[in-house]
C-alpha positions as CSV (number, residue, x, y, z in Angstrom):
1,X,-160.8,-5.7,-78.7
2,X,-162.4,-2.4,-78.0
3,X,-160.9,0.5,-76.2
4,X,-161.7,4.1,-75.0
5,X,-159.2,6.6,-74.1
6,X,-159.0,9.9,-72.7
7,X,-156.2,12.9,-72.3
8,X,-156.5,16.4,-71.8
9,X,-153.1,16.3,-73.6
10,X,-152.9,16.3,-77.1
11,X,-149.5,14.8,-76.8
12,X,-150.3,12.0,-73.9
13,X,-153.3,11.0,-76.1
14,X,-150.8,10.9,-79.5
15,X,-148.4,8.3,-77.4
16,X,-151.2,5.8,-76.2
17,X,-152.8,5.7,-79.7
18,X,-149.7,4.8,-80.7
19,X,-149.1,1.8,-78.5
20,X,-152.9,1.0,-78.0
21,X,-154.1,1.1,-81.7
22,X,-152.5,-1.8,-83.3
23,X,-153.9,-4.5,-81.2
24,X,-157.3,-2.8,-80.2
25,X,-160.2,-0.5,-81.9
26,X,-159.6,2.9,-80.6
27,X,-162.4,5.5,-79.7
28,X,-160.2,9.1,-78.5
29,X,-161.9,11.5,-76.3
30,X,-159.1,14.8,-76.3
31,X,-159.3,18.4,-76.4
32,X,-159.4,20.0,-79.9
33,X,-155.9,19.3,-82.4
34,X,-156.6,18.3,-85.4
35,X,-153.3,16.7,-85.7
36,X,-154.6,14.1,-82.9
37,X,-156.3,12.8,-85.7
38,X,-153.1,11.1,-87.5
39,X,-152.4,8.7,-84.9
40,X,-154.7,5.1,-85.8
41,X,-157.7,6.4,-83.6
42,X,-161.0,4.8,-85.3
43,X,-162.6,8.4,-84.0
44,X,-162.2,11.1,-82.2
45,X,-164.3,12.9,-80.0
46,X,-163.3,16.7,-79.4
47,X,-164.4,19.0,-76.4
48,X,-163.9,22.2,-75.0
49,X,-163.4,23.5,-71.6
50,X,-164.5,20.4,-69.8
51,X,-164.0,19.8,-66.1
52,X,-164.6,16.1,-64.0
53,X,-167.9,16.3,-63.7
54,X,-168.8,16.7,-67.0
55,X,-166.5,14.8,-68.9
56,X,-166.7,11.4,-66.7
57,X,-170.5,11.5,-67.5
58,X,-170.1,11.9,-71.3
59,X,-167.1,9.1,-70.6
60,X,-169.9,6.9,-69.2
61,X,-172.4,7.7,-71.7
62,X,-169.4,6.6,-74.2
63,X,-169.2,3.1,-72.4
64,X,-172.8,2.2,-72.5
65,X,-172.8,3.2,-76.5
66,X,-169.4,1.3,-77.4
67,X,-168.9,-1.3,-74.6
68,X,-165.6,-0.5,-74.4
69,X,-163.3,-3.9,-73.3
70,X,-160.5,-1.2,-71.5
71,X,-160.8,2.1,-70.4
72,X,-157.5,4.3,-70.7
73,X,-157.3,7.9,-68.7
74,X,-154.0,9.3,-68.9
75,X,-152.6,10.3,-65.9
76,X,-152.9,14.0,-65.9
77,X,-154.2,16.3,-62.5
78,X,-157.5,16.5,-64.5
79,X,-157.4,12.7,-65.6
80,X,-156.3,11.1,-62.3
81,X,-159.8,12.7,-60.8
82,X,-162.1,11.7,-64.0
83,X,-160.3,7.7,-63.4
84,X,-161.9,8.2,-59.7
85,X,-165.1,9.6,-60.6
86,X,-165.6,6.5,-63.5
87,X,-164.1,4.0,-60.8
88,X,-167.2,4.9,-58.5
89,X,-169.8,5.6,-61.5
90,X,-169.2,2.1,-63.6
91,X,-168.2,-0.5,-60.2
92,X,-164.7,-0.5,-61.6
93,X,-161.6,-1.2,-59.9
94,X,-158.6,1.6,-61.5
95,X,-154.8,0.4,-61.7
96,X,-153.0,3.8,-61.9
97,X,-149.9,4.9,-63.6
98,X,-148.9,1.7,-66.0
99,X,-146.3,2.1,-68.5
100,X,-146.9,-1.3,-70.7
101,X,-149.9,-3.3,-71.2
102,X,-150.2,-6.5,-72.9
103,X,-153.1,-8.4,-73.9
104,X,-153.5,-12.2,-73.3
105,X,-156.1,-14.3,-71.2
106,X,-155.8,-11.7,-68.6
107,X,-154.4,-7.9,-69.0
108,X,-150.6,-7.6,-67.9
109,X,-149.3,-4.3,-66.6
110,X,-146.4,-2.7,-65.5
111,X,-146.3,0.4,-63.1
112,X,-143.4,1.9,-60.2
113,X,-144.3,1.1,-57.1
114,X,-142.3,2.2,-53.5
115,X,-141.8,5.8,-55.4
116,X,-140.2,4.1,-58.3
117,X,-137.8,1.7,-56.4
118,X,-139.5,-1.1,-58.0
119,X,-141.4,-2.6,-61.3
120,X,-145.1,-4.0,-60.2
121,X,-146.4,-6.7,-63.1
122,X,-149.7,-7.5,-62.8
123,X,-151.9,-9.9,-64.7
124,X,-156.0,-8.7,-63.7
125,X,-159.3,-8.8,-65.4
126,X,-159.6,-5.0,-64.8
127,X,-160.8,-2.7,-67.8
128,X,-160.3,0.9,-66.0
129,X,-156.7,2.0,-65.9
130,X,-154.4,5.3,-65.7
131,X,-151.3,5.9,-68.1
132,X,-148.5,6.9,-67.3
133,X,-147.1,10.0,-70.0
134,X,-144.2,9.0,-72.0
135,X,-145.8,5.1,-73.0
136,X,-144.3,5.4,-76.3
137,X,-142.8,7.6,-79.2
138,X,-146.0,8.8,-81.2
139,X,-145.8,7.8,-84.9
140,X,-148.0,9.3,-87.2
141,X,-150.5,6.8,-89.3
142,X,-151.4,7.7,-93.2
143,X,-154.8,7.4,-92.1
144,X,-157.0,10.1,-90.3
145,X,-159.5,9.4,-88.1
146,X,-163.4,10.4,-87.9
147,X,-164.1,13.1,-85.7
148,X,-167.1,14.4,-84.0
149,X,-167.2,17.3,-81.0
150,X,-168.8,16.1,-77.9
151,X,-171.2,17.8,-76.5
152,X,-170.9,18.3,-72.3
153,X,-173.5,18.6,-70.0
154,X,-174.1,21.6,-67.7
155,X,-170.8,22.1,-65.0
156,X,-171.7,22.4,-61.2
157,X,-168.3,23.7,-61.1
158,X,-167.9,27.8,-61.7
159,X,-164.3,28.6,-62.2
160,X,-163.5,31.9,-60.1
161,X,-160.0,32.5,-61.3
162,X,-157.1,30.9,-63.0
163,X,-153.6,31.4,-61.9
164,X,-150.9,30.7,-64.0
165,X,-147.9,28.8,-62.8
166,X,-144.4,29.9,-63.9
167,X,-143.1,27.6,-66.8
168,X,-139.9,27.3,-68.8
169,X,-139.2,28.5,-72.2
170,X,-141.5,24.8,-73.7
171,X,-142.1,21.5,-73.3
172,X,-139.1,19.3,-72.5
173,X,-141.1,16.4,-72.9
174,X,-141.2,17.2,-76.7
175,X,-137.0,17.7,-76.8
176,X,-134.7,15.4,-78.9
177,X,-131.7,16.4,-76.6
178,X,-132.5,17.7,-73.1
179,X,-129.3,18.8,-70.9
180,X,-130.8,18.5,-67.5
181,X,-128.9,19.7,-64.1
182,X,-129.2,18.6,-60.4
183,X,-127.6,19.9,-57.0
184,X,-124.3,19.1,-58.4
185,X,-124.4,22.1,-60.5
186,X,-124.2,23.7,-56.9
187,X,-125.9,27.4,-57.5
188,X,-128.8,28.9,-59.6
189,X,-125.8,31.6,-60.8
190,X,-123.7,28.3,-62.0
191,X,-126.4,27.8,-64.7
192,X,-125.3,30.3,-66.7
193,X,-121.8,28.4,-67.2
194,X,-123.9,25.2,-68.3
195,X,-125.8,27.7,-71.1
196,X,-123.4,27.2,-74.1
197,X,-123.4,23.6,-74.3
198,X,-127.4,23.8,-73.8
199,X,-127.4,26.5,-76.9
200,X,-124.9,25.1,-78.8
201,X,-127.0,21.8,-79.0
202,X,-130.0,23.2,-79.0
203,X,-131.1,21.1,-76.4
204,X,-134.0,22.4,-73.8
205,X,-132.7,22.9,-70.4
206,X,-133.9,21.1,-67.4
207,X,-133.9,19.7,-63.6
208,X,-134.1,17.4,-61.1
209,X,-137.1,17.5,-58.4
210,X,-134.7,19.6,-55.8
211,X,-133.6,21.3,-58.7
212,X,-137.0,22.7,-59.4
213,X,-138.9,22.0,-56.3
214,X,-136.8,23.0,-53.5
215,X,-134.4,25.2,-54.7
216,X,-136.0,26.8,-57.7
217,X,-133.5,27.0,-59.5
218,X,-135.7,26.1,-62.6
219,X,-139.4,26.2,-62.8
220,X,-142.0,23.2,-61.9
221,X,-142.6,22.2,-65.4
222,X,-138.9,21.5,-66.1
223,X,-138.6,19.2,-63.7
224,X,-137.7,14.9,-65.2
225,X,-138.7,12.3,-63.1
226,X,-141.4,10.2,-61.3
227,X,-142.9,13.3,-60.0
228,X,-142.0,15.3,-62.9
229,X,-141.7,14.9,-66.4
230,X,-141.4,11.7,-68.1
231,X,-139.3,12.2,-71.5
232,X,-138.2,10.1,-74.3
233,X,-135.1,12.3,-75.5
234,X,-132.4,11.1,-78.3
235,X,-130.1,12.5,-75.7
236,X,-130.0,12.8,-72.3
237,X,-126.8,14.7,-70.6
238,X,-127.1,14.3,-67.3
239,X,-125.0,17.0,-65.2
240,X,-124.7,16.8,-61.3
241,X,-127.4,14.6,-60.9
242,X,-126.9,11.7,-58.6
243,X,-129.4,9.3,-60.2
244,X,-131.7,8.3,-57.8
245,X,-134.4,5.8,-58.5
246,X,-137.0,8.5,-58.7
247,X,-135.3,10.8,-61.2
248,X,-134.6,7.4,-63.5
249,X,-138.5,6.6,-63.6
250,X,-138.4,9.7,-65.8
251,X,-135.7,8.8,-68.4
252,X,-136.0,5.3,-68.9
253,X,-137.8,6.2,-72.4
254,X,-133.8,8.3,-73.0
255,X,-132.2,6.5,-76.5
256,X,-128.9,8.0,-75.1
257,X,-127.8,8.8,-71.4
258,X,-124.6,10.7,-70.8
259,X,-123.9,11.2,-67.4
260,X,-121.3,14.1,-65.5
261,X,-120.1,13.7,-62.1
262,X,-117.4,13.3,-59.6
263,X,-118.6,11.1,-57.8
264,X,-118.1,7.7,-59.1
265,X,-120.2,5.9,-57.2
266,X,-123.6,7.8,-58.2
267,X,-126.0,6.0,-58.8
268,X,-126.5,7.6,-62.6
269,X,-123.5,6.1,-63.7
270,X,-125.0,2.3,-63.6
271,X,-127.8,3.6,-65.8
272,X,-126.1,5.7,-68.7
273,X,-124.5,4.5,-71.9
274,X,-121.3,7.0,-71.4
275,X,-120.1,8.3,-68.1
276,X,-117.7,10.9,-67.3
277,X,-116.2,11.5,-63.5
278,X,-115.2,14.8,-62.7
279,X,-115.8,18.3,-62.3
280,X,-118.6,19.0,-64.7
281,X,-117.4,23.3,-64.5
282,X,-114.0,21.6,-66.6
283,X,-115.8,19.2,-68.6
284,X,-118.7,21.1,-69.9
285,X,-116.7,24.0,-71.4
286,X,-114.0,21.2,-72.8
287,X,-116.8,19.4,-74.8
288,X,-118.2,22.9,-76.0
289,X,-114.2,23.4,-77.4
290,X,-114.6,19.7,-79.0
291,X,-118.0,20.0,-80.6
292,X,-116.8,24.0,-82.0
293,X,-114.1,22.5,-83.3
């Protein structure tokens, strides 16, 4: 079996060689990182400054040359638009936003539907799909792959001007311990009370979607869940947050949840591995005494 990938993400593109490349002959299309190349891809393609245009029609020049049995796009803003363009360009149907895939007679997939209320299997002859970030821990190979750069056509986009968005300190989705908060915590001022557990584990601080969306209490980028972030943390504390369905899409990948809050029927508490009912403002700066001690 032969497949072809694609991320804009050096870290998306990591995770899906790791679950793709034991079962299947990988070709890698991903911005430049050299450390891309550790992770079982038979080669790598590297590009610069890309946009849709000119990326799906080096994709689709890749297709013809390989004859690729699956197409993988992870689902990034730029890669959700390249999956469309190649949907229309090769006659292809796209399934969007899986998180397993398993090969047998037909392809079986997994994704959220009803905004993550429910698990979708499907078995389907399709060979175009999107991946949802977070499929898998990436595990380095002791081989390194070939590499080539790829060369893009002309753009008929012109980029006028690039505005940054505000972000966080880094990437959550890279933590081993993420302390994330949600309305619970009740003020942007309360945050700084949650601080010295968050330092003391050196853990990345982050939110829920009305943590960072509505409120603003944090920034976009820290946001965890179907909309947000999906992360694969050793530990997850959980402070505040009620644990709907949408905001557990994002931690399912968690090796540890530990959940705060007082009330006990929250939906977060039939999902961790340790819960604790009660006013997080007492608990928090008791488990910083503990762990100092």
């Amino acid at each position: 079996m032969k497949a072809l990938m694609f991320s804009d993400e050096p870290k998306n593109i990591k995770e899906m060689l790791t679950y793709f490349s034991n079962d299947m002959e990988v070709t890698a299309i991903s911005v430049e990182d050299a450390l891309v190349k550790k992770y079982g891809a038979e080669k790598i393609y590297f590009y610069k400054d890309g946009f849709s245009d000119n990326i799906s029609n080096a994709i689709q020049k890749l297709v013809d040359l390989i004859k690729p049995d699956y197409i993988f796009i992870s689902s990034t803003i730029l890669g959700r638009e390249i999956a469309g363009i190649l949907s229309s360009k090769l006659n292809e149907q796209c399934i969007s936003e899986i998180f397993s895939f398993k090969l047998g007679k037909m392809a079986t997939t997994k994704r959220y539907l009803y905004g993550g209320k429910t698990v979708l299997e499907e078995e389907s002859n399709c060979k175009l799909f999107t991946v949802s970030p977070g499929l898998a821990e990436a595990v380095e190979t002791n081989n390194e792959s070939k590499s080539e750069n790829l060369t893009l056509e002309p753009t008929k986009y012109r980029l006028i001007e690039r505005k940054e968005k505000k972000s966080g300190d880094s990437d959550i989705a890279e933590a081993k311990i993420i302390v994330s908060i949600g309305r619970g915590v009740g003020s942007k001022e309360n945050i700084d009370k949650i601080m010295p557990l968050v330092n003391m584990l050196n853990a990345k601080l982050a939110g829920s979607r009305p943590v960072c969306l509505d409120y603003k209490w944090l920034t976009e980028d820290q946001q965890i869940g179907l909309s947000g972030k999906k992360v694969r943390p050793d530990i997850y504390i959980a402070l505040g947050i009620s644990g709907q369905i949408q905001h557990i899409a994002g931690i399912r990948g968690a090796k540890t949840i530990i959940a705060i809050n007082k009330d006990e029927s929250a939906p977060i508490f039939e999902e961790c591995d340790y819960g604790i009912v009660g006013d997080l403002f007492k608990i928090v700066p008791a488990l910083v005494d503990k762990i100092n001690n």
